[in-house]
ROLUMDO-293862 format. One record per atom (N, C-alpha, C, O): residue number from 1; x, y, z. Coordinates in pm, 1 decimal. Each point is the difference from the previous one (the first is absolute). Layout:
# ROLUMDO-293862
+-----+----------+----------+----------+
|   i |       c1 |       c2 |       c3 |
+-----+----------+----------+----------+
| NUM |        X |        Y |        Z |
...
+-----+----------+----------+----------+
END
This chain:
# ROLUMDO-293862
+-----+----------+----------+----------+
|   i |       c1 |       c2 |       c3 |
+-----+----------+----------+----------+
|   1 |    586.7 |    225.1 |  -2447.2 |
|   1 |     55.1 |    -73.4 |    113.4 |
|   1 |     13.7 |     90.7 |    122.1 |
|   1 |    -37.7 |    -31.3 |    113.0 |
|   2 |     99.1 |    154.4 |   -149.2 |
|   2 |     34.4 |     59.3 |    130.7 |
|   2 |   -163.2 |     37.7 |     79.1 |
|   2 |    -12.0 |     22.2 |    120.5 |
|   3 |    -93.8 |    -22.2 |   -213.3 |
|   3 |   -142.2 |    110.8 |     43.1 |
|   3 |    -37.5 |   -146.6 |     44.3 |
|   3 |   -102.7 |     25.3 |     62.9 |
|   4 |    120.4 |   -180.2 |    -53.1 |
|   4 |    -57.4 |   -101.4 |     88.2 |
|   4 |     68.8 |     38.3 |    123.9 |
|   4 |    -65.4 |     26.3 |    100.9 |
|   5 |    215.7 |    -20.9 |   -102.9 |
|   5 |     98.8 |    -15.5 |    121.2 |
|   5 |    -70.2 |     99.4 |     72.3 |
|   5 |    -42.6 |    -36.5 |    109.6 |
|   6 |     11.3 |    200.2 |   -158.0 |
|   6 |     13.9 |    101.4 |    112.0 |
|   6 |   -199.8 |    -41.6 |     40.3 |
|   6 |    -28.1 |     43.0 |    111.8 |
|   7 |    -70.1 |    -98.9 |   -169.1 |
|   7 |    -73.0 |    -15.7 |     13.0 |
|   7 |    -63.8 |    -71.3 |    103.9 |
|   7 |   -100.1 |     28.5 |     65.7 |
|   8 |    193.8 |   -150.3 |    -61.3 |
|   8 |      7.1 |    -90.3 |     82.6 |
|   8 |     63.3 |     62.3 |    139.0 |
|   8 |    -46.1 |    -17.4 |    112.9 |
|   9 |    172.9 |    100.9 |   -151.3 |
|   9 |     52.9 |    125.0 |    111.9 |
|   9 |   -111.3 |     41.9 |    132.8 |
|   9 |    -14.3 |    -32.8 |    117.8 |
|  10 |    -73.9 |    155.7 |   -249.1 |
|  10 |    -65.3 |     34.3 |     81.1 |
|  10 |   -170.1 |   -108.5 |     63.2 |
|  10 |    -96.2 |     46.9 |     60.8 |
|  11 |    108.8 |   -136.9 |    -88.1 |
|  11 |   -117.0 |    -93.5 |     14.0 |
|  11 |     41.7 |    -30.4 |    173.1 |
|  11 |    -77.5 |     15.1 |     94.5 |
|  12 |    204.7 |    -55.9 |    -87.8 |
|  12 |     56.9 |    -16.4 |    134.0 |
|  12 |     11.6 |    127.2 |    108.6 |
|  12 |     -0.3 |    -10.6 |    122.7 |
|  13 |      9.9 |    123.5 |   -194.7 |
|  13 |     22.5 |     71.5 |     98.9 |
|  13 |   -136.0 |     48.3 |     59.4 |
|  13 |    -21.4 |     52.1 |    109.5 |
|  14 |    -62.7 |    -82.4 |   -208.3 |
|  14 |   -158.2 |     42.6 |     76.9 |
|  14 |    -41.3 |   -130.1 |     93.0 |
|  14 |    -51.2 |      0.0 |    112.0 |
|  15 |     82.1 |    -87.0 |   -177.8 |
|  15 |    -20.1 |   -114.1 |     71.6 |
|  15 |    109.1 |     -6.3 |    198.9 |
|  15 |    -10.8 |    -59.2 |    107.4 |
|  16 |     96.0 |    156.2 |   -168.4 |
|  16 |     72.2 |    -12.9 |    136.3 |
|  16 |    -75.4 |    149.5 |     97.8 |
|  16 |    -18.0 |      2.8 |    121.8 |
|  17 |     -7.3 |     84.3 |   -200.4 |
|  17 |   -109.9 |    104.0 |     88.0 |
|  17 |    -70.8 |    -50.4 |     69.7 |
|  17 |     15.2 |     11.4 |    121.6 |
|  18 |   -160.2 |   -115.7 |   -198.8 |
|  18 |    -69.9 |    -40.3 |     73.6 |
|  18 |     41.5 |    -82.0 |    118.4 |
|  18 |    -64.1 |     -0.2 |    105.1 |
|  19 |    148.3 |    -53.5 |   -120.5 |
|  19 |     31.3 |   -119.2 |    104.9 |
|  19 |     59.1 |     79.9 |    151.4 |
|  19 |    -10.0 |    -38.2 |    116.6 |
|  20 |     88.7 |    192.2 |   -188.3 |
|  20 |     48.0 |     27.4 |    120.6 |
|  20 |   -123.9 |     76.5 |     77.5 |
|  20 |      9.4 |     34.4 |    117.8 |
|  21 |   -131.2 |    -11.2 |   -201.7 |
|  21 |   -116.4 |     75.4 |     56.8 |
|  21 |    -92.4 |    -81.5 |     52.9 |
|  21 |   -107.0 |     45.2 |     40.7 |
|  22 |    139.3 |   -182.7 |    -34.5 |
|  22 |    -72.9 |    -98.9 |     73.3 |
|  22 |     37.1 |    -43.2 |     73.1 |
|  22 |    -76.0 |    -55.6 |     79.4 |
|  23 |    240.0 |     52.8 |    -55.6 |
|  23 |     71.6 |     -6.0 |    114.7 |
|  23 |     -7.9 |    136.5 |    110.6 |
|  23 |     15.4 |     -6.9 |    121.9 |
|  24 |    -38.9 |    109.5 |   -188.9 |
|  24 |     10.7 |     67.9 |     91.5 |
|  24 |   -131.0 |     24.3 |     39.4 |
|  24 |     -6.5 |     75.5 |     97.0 |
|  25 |   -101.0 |   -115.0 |   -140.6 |
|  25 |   -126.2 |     24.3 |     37.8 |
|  25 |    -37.1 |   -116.4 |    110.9 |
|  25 |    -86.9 |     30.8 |     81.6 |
|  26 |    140.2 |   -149.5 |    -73.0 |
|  26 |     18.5 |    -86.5 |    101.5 |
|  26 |     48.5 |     16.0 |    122.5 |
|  26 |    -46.3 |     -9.6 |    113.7 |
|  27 |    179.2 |     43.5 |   -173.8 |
|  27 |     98.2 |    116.0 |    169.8 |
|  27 |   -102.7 |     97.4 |     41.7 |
|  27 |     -4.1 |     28.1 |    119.8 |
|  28 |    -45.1 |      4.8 |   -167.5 |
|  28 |   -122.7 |    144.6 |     39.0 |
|  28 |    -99.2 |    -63.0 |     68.0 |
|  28 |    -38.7 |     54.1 |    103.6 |
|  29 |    -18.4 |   -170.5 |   -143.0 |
|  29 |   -106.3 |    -91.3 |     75.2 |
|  29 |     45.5 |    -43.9 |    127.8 |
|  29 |    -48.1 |     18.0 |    111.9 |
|  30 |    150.6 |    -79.2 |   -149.8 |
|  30 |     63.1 |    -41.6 |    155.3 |
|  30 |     27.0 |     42.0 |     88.2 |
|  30 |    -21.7 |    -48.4 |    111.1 |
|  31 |     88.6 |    172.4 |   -140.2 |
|  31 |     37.7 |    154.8 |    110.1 |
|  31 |   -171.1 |     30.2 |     32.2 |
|  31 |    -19.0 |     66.5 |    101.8 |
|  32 |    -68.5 |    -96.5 |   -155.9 |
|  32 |   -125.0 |     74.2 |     53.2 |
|  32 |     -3.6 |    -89.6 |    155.3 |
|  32 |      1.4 |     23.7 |    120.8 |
|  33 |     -5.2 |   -103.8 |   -185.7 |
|  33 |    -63.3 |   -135.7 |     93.4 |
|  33 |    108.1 |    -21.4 |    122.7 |
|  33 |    -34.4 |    -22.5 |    116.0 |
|  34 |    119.9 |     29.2 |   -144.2 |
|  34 |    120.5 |     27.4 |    125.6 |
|  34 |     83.9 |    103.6 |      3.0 |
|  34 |    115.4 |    -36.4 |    -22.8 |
|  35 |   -126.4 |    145.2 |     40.8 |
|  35 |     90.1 |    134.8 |    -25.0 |
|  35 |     99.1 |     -4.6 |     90.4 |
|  35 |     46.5 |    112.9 |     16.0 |
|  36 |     22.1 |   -219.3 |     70.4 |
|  36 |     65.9 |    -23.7 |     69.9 |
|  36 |    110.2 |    -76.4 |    -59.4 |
|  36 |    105.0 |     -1.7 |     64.3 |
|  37 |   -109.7 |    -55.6 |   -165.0 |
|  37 |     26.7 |   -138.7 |   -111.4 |
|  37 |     91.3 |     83.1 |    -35.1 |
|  37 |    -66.7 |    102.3 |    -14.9 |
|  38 |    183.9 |    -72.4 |    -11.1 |
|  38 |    105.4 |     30.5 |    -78.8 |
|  38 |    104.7 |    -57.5 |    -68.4 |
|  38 |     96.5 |    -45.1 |     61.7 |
|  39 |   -106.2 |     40.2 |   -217.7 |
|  39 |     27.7 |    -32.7 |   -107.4 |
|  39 |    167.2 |     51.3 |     13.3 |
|  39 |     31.4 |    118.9 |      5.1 |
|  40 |     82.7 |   -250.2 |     -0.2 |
|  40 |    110.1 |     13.4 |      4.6 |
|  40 |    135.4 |    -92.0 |    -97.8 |
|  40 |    -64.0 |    -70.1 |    -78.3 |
|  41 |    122.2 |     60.5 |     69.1 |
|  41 |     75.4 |    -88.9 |    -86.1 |
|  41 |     67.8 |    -98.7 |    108.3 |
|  41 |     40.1 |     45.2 |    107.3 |
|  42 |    -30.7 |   -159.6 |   -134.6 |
|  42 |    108.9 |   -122.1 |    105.3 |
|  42 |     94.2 |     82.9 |     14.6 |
|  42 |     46.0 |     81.9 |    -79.5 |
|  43 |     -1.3 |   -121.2 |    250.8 |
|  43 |    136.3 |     74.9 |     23.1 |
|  43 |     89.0 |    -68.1 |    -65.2 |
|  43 |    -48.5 |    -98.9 |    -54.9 |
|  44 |    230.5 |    122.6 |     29.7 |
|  44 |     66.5 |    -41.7 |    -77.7 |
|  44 |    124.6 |    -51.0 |     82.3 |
|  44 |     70.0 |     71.0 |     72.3 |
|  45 |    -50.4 |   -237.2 |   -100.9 |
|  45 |    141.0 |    -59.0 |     75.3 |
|  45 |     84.2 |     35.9 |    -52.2 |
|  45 |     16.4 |    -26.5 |   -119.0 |
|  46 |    100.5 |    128.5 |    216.0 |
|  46 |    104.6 |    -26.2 |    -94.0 |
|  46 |    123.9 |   -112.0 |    115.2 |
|  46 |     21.3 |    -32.2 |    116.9 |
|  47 |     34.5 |     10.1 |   -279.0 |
|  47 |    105.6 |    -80.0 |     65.9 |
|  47 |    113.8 |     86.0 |     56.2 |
|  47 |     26.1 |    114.5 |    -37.2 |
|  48 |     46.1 |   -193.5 |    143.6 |
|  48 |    157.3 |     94.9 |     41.3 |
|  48 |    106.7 |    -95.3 |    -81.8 |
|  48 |    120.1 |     27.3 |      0.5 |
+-----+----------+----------+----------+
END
């Protein structure tokens, strides 16, 4: 049981490598194409 759980573990974490190496290979495309384009997070409301 535990060698499915950690199996399945690491099945995700490669699975989450690739995804962040395709995300970041996208951001890399886009910065080519507009190197002016800067990648930022929403500003944040706060309440008073």
């Amino acid at each position: 049981m535990a060698a499915l759980i950690f199996s399945g573990l690491a099945r995700i974490g490669t699975r989450r490598r690739e995804l962040n190496a395709e995300i970041h290979d996208f951001r890399r495309a886009v910065l080519d194409l507009s190197p002016d384009l800067v990648f930022c997070a929403p500003p944040k409301f706060e309440l008073e």
